[in-house]
C-alpha positions as CSV (number, residue, x, y, z in Angstrom):
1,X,11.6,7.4,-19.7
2,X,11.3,5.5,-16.1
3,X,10.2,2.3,-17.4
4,X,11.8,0.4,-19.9
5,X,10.5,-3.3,-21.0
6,X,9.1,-3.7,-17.9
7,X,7.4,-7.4,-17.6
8,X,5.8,-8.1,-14.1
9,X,3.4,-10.5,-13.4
10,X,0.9,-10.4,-10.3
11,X,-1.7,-13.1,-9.1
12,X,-4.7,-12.9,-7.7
13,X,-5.3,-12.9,-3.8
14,X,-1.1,-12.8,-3.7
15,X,1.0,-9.9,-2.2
16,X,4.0,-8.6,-4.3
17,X,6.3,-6.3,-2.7
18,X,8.2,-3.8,-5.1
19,X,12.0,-2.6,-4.0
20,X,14.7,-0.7,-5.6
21,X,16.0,2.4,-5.2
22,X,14.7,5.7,-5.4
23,X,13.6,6.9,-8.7
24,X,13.8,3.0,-9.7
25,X,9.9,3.4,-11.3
26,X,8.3,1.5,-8.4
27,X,5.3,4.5,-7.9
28,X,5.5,4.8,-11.0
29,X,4.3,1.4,-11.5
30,X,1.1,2.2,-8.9
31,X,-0.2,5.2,-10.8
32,X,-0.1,2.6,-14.1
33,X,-2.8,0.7,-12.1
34,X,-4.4,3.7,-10.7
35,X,-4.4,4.5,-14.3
36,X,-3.6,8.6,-12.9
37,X,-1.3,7.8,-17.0
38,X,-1.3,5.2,-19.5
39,X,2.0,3.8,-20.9
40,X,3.4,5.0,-24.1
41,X,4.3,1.6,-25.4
42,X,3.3,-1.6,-23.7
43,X,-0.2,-2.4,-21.9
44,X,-1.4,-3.1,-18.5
45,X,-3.9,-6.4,-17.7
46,X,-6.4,-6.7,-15.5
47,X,-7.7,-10.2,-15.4
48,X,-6.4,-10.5,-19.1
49,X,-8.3,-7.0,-19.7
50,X,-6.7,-3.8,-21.0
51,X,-6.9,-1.7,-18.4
52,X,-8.2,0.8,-20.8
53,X,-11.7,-1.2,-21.5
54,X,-12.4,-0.9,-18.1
55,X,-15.0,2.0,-17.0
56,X,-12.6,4.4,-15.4
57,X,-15.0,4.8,-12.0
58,X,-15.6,1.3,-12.0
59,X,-11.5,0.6,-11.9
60,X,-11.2,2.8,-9.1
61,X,-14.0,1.4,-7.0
62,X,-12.3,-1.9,-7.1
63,X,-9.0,-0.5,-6.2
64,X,-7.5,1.1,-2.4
65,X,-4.5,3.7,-2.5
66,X,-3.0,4.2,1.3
67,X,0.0,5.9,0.7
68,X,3.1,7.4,2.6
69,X,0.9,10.6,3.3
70,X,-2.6,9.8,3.5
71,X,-5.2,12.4,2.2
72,X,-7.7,13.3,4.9
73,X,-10.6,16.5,4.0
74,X,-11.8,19.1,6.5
75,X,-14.7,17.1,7.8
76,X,-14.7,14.6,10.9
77,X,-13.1,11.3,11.7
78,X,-16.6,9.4,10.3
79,X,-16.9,11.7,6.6
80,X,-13.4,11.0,6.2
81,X,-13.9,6.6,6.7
82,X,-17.3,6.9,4.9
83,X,-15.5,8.3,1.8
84,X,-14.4,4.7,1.3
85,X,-18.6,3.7,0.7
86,X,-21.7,5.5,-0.6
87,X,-24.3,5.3,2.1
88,X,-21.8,3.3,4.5
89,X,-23.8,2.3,7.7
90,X,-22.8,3.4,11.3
91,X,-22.1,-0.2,11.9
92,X,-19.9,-0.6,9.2
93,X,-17.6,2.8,9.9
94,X,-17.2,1.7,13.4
95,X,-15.7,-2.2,11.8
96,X,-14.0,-0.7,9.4
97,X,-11.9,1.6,12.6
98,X,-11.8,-1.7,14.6
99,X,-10.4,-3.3,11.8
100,X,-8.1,-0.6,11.2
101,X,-7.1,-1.1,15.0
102,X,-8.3,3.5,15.1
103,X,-11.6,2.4,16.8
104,X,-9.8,2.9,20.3
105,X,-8.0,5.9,19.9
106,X,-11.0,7.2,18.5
107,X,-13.2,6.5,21.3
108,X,-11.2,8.3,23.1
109,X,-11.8,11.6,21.9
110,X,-14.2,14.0,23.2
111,X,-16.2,14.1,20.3
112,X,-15.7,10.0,19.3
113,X,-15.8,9.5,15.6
114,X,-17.4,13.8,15.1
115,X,-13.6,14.7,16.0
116,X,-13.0,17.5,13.5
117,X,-9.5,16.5,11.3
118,X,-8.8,19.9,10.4
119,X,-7.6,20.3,6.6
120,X,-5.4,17.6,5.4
121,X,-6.0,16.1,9.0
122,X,-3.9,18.6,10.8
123,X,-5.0,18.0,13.9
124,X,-4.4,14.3,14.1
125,X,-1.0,12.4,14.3
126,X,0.5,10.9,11.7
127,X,-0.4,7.4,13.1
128,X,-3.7,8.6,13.4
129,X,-4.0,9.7,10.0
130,X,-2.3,6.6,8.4
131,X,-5.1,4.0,10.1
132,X,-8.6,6.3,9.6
133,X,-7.2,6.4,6.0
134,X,-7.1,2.4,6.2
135,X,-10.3,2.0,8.1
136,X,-11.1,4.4,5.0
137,X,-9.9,1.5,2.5
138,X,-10.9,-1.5,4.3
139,X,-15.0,0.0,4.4
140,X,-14.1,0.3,0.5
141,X,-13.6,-3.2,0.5
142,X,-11.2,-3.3,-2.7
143,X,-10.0,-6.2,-4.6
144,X,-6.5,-4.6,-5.2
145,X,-4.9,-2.8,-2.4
146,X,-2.2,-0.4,-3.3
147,X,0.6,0.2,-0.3
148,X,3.4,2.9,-1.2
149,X,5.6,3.4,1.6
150,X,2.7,3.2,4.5
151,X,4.4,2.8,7.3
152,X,7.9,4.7,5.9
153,X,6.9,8.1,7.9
154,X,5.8,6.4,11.0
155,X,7.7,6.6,14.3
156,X,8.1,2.6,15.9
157,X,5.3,2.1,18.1
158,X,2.8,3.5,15.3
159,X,4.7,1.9,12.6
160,X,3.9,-1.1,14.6
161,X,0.1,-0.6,15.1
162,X,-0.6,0.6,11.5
163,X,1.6,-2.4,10.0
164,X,-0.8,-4.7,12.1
165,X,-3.7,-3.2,10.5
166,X,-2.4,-3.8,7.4
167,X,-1.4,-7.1,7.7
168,X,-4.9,-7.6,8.6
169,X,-6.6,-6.1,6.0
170,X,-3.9,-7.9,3.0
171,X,-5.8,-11.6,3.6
172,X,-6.8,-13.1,0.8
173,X,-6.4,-9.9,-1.8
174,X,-4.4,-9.1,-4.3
175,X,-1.7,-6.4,-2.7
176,X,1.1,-4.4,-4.0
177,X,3.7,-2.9,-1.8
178,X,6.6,-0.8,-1.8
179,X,8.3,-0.8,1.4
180,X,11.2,1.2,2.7
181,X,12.1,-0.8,5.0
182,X,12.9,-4.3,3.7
183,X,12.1,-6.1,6.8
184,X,8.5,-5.0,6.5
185,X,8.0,-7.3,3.2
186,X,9.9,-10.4,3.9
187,X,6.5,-12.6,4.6
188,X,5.5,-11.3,1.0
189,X,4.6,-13.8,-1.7
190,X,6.7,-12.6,-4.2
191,X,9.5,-9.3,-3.8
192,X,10.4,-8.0,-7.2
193,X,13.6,-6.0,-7.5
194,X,13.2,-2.9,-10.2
195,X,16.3,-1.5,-11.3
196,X,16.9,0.9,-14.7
197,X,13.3,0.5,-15.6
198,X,12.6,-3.0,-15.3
199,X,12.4,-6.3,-13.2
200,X,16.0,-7.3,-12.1
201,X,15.0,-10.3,-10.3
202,X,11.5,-11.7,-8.5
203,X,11.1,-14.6,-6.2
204,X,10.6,-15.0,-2.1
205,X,13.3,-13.6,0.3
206,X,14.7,-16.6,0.5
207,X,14.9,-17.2,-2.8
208,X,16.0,-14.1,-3.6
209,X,18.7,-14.3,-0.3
210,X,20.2,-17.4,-2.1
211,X,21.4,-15.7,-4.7
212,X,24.2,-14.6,-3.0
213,X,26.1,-11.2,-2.9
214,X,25.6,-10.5,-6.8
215,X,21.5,-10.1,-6.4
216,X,20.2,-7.3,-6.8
217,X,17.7,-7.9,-3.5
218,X,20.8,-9.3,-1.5
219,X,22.3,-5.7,-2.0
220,X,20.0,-3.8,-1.0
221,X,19.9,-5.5,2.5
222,X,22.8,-6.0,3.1
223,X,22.9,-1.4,2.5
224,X,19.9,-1.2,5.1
225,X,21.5,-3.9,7.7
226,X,25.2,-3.4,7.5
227,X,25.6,-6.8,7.9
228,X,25.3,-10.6,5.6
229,X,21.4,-11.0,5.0
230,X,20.0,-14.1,6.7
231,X,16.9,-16.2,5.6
């Protein structure tokens, strides 16, 4: 069992970042929306729906995955974006990569967006990888975006472009995050800590900083920082 009487609540057009440590359930919790497994006790809502009345291929279409290590097929840059839309227009690709701040590293290329990726992407960086896989999401134009661990296997300076492109694309729509690095998810609406299965504590860093050195949150900073947490 990895969750346990787990009770977490999520609103719409908000982002909610998930913490803990490893093995904690937090990915556990994004393949219960994905709905890759249902629960054995308990239910998931989607706008006060099971998530089981929902038309499988419907749910998906509504929700965006970019994970740690993004999925890219043997085709080129543009099959891999246009994967994100049925009969996506030229126009729309090339926004989506803007968006995704890939256009100009794309451009770049010999072959522009008919750059072969090789399988699983091979012959791109990871950087690279990480934001055609976004531009790939944002085209999709989902209304629950799915982060787990994006930027974790990044070095700085594309950690930095690709957490830009995020930031960008998490206006206005419902987002869940799990984050590594703690300092990535401070500007989050809500931070929820899991630990043994369920929902130690939720509220804002702040709020969550004010709890002082029993929280659970204030822990875990203070284990990545080496130092007292600050608001």
């Amino acid at each position: 069992m990895i969750l346990k009487g787990l009770s977490l609540r999520i609103d719409a057009g908000k982002t909610v970042a998930l913490v803990g440590q490893s093995g904690s359930g937090k990915s556990t919790i994004i393949g219960l929306i994905e709905r890759f497994y249902d629960p054995i006790k308990g239910s998931v809502f989607i706008d006060e729906q099971d998530i089981k009345n929902y038309n499988l291929r419907l749910l998906r279409a509504h929700v965006a995955l970019v994970s740690q290590e993004p999925t890219l097929f043997a085709g080129t840059i543009r099959e891999n974006i246009a994967y994100g839309k049925e009969n996506s227009t030229e126009s729309e690709i090339k926004r989506a990569a803007v968006l995704a701040n890939a256009h100009e590293f794309i451009s770049g290329m010999n072959d522009g967006y008919n750059t072969y990726c090789g399988e699983r992407g091979v012959q791109l960086s990871g950087g690279q990888k990480q934001r055609i896989a976004i531009a790939r999401a944002i085209l999709k134009n989902p209304s629950i975006l799915l982060l787990d661990e994006a930027t974790s296997a990044l070095d700085s300076v594309s950690e930095n472009a690709v957490q830009e492109a995020l930031e960008k694309m998490m206006v206005k729509r419902t987002c869940i995050v799990i984050a590594h690095r703690l300092s990535t998810i401070q500007k989050a609406n809500s931070i929820a800590v899991i630990k043994n299965g369920k929902v130690a504590e939720q509220g804002s860093h702040n709020e969550l900083i004010s709890l002082g050195r029993n929280g659970a949150y204030y822990s875990l900073i203070k284990l990545q920082t080496g130092g007292s947490p600050s608001r």
